[in-house]
N, C-alpha and C positions, 0 to 999 in steps of 0.2 A: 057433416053426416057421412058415415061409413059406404061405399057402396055395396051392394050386396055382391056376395061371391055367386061364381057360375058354379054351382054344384055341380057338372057334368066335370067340368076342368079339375077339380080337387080329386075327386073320384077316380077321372082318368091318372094325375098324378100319383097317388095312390097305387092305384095298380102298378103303375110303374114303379114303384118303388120295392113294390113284395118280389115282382119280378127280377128287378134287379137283386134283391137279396138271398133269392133262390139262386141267383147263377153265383154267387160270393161263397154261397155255403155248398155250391157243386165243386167248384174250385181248390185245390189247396194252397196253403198259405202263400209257398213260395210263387205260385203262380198271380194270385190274387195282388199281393204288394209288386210286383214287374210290370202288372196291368195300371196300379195305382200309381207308378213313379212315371210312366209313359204319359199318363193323364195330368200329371201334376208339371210335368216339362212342357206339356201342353199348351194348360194354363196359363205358363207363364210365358211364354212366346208371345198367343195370341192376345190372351187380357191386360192391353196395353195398362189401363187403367192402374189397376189395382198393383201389379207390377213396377209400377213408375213409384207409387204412394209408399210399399217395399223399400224402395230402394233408397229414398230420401229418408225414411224414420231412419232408416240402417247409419247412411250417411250424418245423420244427424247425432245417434245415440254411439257410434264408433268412429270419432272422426278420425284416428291414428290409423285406421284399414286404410289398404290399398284400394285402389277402385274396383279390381277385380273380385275382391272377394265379397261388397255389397251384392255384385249381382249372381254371386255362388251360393249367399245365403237366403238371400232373397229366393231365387228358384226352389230350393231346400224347403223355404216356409208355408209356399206356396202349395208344393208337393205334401209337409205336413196338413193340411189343409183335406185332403186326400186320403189320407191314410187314417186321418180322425174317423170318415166317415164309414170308409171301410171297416176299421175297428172298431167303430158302436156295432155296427152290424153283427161281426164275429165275439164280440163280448160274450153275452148270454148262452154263448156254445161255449166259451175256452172255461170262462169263470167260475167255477163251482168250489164248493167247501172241500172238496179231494182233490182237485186238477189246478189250483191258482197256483203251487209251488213251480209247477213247469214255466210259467210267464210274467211272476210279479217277484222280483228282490221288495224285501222291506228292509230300509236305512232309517237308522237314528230316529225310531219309533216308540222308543222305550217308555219317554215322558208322554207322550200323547198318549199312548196305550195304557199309563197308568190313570190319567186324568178320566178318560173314556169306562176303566173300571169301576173307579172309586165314585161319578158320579158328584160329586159334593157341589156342582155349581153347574149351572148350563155350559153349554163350549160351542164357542163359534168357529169354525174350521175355512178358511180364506188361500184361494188361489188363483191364479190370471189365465190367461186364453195360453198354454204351455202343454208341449206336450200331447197329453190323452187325459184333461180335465175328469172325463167321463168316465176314466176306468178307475179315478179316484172311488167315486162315490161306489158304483156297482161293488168293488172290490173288498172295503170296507164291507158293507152290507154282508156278503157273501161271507166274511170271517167272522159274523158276528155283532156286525158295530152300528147299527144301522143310520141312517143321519135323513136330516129334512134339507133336503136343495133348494135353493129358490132360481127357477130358471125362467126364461122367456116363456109363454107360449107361443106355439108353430099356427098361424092362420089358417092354414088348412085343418077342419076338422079329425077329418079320418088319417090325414098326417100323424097329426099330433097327438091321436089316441093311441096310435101305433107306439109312435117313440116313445110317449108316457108308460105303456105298459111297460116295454123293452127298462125303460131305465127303473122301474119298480119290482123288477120281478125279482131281485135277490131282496127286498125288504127297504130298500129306499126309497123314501117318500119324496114327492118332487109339486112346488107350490107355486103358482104361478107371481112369478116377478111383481104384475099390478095388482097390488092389494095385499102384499107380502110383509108388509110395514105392522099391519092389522095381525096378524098369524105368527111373526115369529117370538114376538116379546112372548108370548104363552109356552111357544115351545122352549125358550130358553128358562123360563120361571117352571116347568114341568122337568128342567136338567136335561134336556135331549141335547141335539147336535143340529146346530143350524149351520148351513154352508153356502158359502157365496163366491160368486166370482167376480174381483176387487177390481178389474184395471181396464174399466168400463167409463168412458165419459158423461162426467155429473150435469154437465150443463154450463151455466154462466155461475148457479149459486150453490157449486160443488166447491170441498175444499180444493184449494190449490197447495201441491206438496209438488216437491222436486222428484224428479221419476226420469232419468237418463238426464241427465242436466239443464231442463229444463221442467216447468210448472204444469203439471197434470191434474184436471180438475177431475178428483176425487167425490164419493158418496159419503157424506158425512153419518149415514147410519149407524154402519158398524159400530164405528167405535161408540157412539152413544148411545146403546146396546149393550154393548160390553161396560160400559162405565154405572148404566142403570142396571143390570144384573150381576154386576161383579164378576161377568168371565170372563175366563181364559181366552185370547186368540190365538191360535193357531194357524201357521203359515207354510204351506206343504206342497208338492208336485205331483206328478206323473210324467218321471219323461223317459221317450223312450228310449232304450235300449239296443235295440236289433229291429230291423226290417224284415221281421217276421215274427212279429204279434211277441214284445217281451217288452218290460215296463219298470224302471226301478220306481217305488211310492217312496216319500223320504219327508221328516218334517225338516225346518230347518230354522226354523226361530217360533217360540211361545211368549208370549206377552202377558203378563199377570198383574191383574190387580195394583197390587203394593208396588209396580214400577212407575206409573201412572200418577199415583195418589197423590204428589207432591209437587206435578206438575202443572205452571202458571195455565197452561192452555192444553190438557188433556186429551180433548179433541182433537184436536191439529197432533199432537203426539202421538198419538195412538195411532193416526193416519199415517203417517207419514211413517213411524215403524215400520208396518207393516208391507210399504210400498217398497222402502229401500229394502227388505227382503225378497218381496217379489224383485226386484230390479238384481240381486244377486243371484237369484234360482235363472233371470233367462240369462243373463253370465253363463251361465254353466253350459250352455246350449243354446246360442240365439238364431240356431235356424230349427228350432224348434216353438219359436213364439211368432205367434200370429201377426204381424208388420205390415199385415194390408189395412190390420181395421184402425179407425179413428180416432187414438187414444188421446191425441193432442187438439181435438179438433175446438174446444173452446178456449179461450184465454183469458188472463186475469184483466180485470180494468183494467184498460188504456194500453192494451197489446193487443196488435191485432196479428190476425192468422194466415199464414198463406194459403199460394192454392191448393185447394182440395183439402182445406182444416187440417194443412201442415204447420205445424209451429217450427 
């Protein structure tokens, strides 16, 4: 059984957090990210933990690096880490249907943007912890496209009413992660846009797909989603640009129907697509991907994990 939350401690967190968002939007930009690299260097000094966890995936998924540059990009991820939060924050001020040319390039958007018009099928849109996730979705919205997120909820009540608004207010609809399974087959049978973030550990009875040279257990939803509504996946980013609020959106591989159809085990294909695309997007920028969370933390029969659900 759950224990009950202390109302007074959400509340007071809460507060803190408007607080803190008033002083971000008293700020300008370039002061605000100098505040956020200071905080992110921080971080990484003192959060032995999470640091350490960094530095091994790093190690592990680039072993040809020199030892120094694990812990330059490690810090770097860390720091990303920082400037995500900052940037939810400053979103819903920079973002608008007049103002997103100053902050977002759009790359190789052509075919997703046709898919997205014509509508003919549901479309599921898929990206990993890279980047500014969050200014994917907002941004889209904002041009028109609107999509269904399926994200965690935030424990805290009055948190997470907060964020929810923030991340809806351009027209993005956002559904909580438990009970997600139930809500999105409808949306993709209705031809909307469901969107997910893929490079999440499944458990023990997730698929296992290769994700930097070793076995990632994977959510086997997706794709048996896409294989029971016949769509499209879509495999996209946000990364940034500049240290001072600028973002290229880019698709970089779609997976259709007819590539699939003839394949012994689908599922596992489909999966595993989609992963070695994500594994080429943080290529392009791997101190831009998240390296402290747990992506390896389960293993296939008869592997065991080291410490800290390092594989």
């Amino acid at each position: 059984m759950a224990k009950p939350r202390n109302k007074l401690m959400d509340w007071l967190q809460y507060v803190g957090l408007r607080v803190f968002a008033m002083f971000v939007h008293m700020f300008g930009l370039r002061g605000n990210y100098r505040t956020g690299r200071i905080v992110g260097n921080l971080l990484y000094k003192f959060d032995r933990r999470h640091r350490n966890r960094a530095i091994e995936h790093l190690r592990r998924s680039f072993p040809d690096w020199p030892e120094s540059k694990y812990r330059t990009v490690a810090r770097a991820s860390m720091r990303n880490m920082i400037y995500l939060g900052l940037e939810f924050l400053l979103t819903t001020r920079l973002i608008t249907h007049g103002t997103w040319r100053r902050y977002v390039r759009l790359t190789n958007l052509g075919e997703t943007l046709r898919l997205l018009v014509q509508r003919k099928t549901g479309l599921i849109m898929v990206t990993g912890h890279f980047g500014n996730w969050e200014a994917v979705g907002y941004t889209m919205a904002a041009l028109g496209f609107p999509t269904v997120s399926v994200a965690r909820r935030i424990d805290n009540p009055y948190v997470d009413r907060y964020v929810i608004g923030m991340r809806e207010r351009a027209g993005q609809r956002i559904i909580d992660k438990r009970g997600a399974m139930a809500v999105v087959p409808q949306v993709l049978a209705d031809r909307e846009v469901a969107c997910f973030i893929v490079d999440q550990d499944a458990g023990r009875t997730g698929a296992f797909v290769d994700f930097f040279h070793r076995k990632a257990s994977t959510y086997k939803a997706i794709a048996l989603m896409a294989m029971e509504h016949q769509a499209p996946v879509v495999v996209g980013y946000g990364r940034r640009i500049k240290e001072q609020y600028g973002f290229e959106i880019a698709t970089t591989r779609v997976i259709y129907p007819h590539e699939w159809a003839d394949k012994d085990d689908p599922m596992m294909w489909i999966t595993q697509e989609y992963t070695t695309a994500l594994e080429e997007i943080i290529r392009l920028a791997p101190q831009q991907y998240l390296w402290v969370h747990r992506r390896w933390k389960h293993r296939p029969r008869g592997e065991q994990a080291g410490p800290d659900g390092i594989a």
